[in-house]
SELO-264941 format. One line per 5 residues: number of its first residue (from 1); for each residue x, y, z of C-alpha. Coordinates in nm, 4 decimals. Last residue first. Example, Ala and Ser with C-alpha at 12.3 -4.5 7.8 and 13.67 -1.06 7.14 Angstrom:
2
2) 1.3670:-0.1060:0.7140 | 1.2300:-0.4500:0.7800
// end
This chain:
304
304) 11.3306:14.3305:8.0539 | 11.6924:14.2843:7.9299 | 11.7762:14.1860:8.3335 | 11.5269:13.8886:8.3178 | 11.6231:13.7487:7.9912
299) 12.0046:13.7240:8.0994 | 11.8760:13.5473:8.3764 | 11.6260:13.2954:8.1635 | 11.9192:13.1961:7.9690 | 12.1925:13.2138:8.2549
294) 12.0331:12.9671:8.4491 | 11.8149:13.0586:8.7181 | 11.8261:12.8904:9.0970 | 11.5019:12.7952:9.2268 | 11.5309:12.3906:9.1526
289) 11.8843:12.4476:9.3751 | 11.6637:12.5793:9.7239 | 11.3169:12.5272:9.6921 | 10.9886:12.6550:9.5247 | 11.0277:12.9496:9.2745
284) 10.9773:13.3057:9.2241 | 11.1987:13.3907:9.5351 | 11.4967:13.2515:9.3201 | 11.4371:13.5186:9.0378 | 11.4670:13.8147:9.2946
279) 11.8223:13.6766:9.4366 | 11.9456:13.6043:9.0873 | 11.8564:14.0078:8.9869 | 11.9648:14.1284:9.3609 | 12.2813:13.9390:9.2668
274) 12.3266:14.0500:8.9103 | 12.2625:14.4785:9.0431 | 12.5099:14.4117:9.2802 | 12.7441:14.2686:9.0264 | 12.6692:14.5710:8.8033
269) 12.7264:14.8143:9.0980 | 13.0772:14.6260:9.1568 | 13.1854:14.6786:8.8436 | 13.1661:14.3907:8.6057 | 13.4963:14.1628:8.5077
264) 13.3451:13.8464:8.4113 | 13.4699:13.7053:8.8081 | 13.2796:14.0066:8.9560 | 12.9314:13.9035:8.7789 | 12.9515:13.5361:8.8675
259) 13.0602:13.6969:9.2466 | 12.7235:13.8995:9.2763 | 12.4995:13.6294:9.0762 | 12.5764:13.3420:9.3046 | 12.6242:13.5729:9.6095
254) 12.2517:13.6953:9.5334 | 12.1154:13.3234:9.4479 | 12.2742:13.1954:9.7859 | 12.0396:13.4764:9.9916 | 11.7249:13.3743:9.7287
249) 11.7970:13.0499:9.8817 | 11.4762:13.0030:10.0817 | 11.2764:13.3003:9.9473 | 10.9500:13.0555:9.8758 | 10.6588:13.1722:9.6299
244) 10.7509:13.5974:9.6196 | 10.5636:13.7662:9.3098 | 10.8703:13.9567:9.1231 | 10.9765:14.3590:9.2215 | 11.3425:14.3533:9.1641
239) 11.4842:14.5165:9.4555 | 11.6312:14.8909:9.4530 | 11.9736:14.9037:9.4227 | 12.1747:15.1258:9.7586 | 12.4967:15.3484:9.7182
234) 12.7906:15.3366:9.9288 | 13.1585:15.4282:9.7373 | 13.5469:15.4724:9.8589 | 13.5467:15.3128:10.1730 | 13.3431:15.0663:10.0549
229) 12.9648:15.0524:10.1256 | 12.6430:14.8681:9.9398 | 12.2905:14.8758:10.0699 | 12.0483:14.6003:9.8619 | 11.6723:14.6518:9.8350
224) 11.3409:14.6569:10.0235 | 11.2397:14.3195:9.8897 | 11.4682:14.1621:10.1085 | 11.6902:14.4327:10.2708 | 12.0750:14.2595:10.1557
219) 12.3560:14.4570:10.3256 | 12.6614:14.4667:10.1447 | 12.9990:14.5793:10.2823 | 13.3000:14.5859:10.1311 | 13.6556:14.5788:10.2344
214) 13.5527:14.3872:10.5922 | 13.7816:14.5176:10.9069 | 13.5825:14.5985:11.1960 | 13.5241:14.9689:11.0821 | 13.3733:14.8110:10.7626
209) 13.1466:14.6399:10.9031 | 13.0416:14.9823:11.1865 | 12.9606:15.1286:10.8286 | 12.7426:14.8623:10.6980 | 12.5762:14.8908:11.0072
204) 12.5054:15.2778:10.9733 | 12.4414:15.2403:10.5577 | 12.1694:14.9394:10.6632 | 12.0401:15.1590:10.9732 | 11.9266:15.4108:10.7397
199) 11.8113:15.1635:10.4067 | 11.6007:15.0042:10.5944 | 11.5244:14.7164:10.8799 | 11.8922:14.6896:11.0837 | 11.8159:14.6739:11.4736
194) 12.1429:14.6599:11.6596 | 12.4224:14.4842:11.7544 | 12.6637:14.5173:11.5250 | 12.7002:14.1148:11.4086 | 12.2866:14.0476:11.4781
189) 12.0983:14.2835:11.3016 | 12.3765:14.2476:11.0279 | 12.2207:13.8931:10.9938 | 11.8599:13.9736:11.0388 | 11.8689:14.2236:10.7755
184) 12.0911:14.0161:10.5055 | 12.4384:13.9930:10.5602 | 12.6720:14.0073:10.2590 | 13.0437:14.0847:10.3074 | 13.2696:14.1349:10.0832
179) 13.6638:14.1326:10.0816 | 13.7131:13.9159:10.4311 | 14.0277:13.8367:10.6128 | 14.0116:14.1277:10.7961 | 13.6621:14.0470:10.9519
174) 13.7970:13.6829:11.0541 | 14.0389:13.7965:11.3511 | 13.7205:14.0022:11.4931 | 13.6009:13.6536:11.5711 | 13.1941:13.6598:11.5401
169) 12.9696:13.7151:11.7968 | 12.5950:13.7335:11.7521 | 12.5772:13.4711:11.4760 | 12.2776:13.4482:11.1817 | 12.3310:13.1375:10.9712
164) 12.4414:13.3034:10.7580 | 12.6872:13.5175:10.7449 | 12.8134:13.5446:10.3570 | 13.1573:13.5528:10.2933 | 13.2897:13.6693:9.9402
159) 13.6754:13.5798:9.9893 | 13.9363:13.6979:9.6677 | 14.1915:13.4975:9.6197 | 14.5631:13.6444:9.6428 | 14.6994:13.2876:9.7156
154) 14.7355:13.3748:10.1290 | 14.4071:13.5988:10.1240 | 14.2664:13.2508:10.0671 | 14.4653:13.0062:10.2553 | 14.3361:13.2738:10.5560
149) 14.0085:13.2739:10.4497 | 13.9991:12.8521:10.4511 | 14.1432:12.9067:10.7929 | 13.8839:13.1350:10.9573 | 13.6286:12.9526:10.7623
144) 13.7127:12.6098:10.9282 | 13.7858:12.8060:11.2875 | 13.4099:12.8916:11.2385 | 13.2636:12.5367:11.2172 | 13.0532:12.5145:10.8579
139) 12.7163:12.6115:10.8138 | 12.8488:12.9633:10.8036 | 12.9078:13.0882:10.4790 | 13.2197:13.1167:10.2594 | 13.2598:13.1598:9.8477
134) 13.6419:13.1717:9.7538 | 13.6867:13.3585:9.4601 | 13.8786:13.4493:9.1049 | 14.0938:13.0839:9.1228 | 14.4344:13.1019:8.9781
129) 14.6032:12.9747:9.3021 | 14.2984:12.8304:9.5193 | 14.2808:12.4282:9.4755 | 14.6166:12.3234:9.6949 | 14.4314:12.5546:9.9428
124) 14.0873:12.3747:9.9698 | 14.2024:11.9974:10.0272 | 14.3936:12.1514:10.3323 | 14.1517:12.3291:10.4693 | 13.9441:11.9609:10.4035
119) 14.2148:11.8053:10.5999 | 14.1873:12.0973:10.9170 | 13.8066:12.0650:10.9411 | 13.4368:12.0320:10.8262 | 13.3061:11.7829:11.0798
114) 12.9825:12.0319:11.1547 | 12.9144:11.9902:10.7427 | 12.8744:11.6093:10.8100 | 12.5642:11.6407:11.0503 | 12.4878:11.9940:11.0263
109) 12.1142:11.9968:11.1538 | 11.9347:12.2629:11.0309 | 11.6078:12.4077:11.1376 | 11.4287:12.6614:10.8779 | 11.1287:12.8863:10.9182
104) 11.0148:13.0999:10.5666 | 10.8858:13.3524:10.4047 | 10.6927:13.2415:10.0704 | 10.4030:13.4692:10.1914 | 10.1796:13.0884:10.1818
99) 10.3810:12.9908:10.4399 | 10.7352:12.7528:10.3889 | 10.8712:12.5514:10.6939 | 11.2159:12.4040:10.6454 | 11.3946:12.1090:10.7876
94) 11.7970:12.1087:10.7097 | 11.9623:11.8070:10.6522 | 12.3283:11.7435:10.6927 | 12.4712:11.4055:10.5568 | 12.4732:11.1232:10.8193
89) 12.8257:11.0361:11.0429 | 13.1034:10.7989:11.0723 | 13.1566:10.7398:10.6781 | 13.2364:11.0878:10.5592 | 13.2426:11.1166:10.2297
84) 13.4568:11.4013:10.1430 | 13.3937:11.6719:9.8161 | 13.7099:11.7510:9.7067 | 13.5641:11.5515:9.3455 | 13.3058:11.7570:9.3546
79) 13.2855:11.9592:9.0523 | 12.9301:12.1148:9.0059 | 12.7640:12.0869:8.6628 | 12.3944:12.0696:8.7742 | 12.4116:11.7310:8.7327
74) 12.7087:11.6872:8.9249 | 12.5686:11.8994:9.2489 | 12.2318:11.6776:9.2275 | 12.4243:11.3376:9.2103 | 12.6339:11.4223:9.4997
69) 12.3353:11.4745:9.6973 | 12.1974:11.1773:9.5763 | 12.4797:10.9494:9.6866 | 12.5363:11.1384:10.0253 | 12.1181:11.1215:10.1402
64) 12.2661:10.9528:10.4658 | 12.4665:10.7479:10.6457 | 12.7786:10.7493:10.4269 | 12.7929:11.1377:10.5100 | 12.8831:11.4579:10.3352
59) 13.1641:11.7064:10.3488 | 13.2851:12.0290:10.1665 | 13.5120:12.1335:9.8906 | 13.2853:12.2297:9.5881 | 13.4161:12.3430:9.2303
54) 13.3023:12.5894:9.0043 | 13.3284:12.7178:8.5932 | 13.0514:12.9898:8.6023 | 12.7678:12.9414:8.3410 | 12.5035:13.1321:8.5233
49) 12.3238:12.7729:8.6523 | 12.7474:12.6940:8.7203 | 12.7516:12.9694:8.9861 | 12.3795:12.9539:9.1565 | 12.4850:12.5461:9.1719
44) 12.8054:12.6219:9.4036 | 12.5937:12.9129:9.5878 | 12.3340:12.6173:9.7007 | 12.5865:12.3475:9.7670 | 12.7877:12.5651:9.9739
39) 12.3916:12.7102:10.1268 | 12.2768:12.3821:10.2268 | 12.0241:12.2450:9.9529 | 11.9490:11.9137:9.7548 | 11.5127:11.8888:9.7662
34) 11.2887:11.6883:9.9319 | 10.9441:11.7687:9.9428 | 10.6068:11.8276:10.1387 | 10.2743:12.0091:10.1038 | 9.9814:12.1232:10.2607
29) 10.0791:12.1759:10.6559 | 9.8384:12.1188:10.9129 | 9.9627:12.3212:11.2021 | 10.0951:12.1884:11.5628 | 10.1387:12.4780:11.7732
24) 10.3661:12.5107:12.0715 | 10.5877:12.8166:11.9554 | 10.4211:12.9437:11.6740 | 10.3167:12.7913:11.3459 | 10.4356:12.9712:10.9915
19) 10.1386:13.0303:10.7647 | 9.9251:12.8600:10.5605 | 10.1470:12.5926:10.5296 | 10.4709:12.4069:10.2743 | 10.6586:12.1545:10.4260
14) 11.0274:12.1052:10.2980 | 11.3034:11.8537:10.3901 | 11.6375:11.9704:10.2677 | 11.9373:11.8113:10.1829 | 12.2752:11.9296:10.2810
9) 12.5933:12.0331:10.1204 | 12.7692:12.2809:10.3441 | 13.0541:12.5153:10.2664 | 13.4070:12.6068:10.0692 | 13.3143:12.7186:9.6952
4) 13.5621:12.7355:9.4654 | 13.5807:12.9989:9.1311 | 13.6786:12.9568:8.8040 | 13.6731:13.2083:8.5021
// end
């Protein structure tokens, strides 16, 4: 069981508040912390926390936070030796506000992830025959993913992309290229063009997804639940009901436990049923990476 992950390694700068401040507003905040995150790094530690043989191909810089960052992935059992250190530029860091509801604001700046390019494609596919995956998001430039998906469906590897961050338009070249999709609310909000808050307009996006090319659709609904569509099954998993600190990576944690699951040779209901169980333990926690579960207190979690 191996699987790569192609994305961003960043590090993030949390404040903890009340609440979340509005356009304009300065807010007294109540805590502060710095923690390894970007959602590559975050999906690459989800895997190896569940005991998931994984590599990393992805960027950081000289400038910046690249020693530690590196440092986090390896301790966590990461393999990052396609990892590039890029000396012109810093590392990416993402700022995130946390309220007291554990939802959250988040700014990042790409910095080394936004030079993601044509050699690290090329690092990428000599690594993909015999792998089970290819893990995508967003926090890298699009004609990066477009490629790396492309190497991908090329060596018979399966791609699990998650959109995130949020874009309007994507290519309609990249849909095709993808096996399973995972927007949460927001995201699928924002590729079909309208609102998506339920289980209703989940099934109807996940539809128009599936129209534009993508094998499987998943919609994630927070603490409503997960919508699921194929073209030969839809059926929705209730969320795990757990007391919500900080749902930063909770997103990461669901495509952690969904594509762990898939690579041990669960259906696709089980590996829905891992990632909304990953997802759910995440939220309990602070952070990005010190949120993920390992596989003791997972396996735990789903017995009770």
């Amino acid at each position: 069981m191996s699987i790569i992950v192609f994305g961003s390694i960043n590090i993030d700068l949390v404040a903890t508040a009340p609440r979340l401040p509005i356009a304009g507003e300065t807010l007294l905040g109540r805590d502060f912390c710095k923690v390894p995150g970007g959602k590559g790094a975050n999906q690459a530690v989800a895997l190896t926390k569940l005991g998931i043989s994984t590599e990393i191909v992805g960027r950081v810089g000289k400038q910046g936070f690249s020693e530690e960052l590196l440092n986090y992935l390896q301790m966590a059992g990461v393999k990052t030796d396609n990892v590039f250190i890029d000396e012109a530029v810093s590392s990416g860091v993402a700022i995130i506000t946390v309220d007291d509801a554990g939802e959250n604001q988040i700014v990042v700046i790409p910095g080394a992830n936004g030079c993601v390019g044509e050699q690290d494609v090329e690092r990428l596919s000599r690594l993909l025959p015999g792998k089970q995956a290819l893990l995508l998001q967003l926090e890298i430039p699009i004609p990066a993913v477009i490629a790396a998906a492309k190497e991908a469906q090329k060596a018979g590897v399966k791609v699990i992309l998650d959109p995130a961050p949020a874009h309007k338009e994507l290519p309609e070249s990249l849909y095709p290229l993808v096996d399973i999709l995972t927007p949460n609310e927001v995201e699928a909000s924002q590729l079909v063009g309208f609102t998506v808050n339920g289980e209703d307009s989940a099934k109807k996006a996940a539809e128009v997804l599936l129209q534009k090319g993508v094998k499987c659709a998943i919609v994630k609904l927070g603490a409503k639940g997960v919508y699921c569509c194929t073209l030969s099954e839809s059926f929705f998993t209730p969320a795990f009901p757990v007391q919500t600190v900080d749902t930063t990576a909770a997103g990461d944690a669901f495509n952690g436990g969904l594509a762990a699951a898939l690579s041990e040779g669960l259906t696709l209901r089980q590996a829905v049923m891992w990632g909304a169980a990953a997802g759910a333990l995440a939220a309990t926690k602070s952070g990005a990476q010190p949120s993920l579960p390992d596989r003791v207190v997972f396996e735990q979690f789903l017995e009770t």
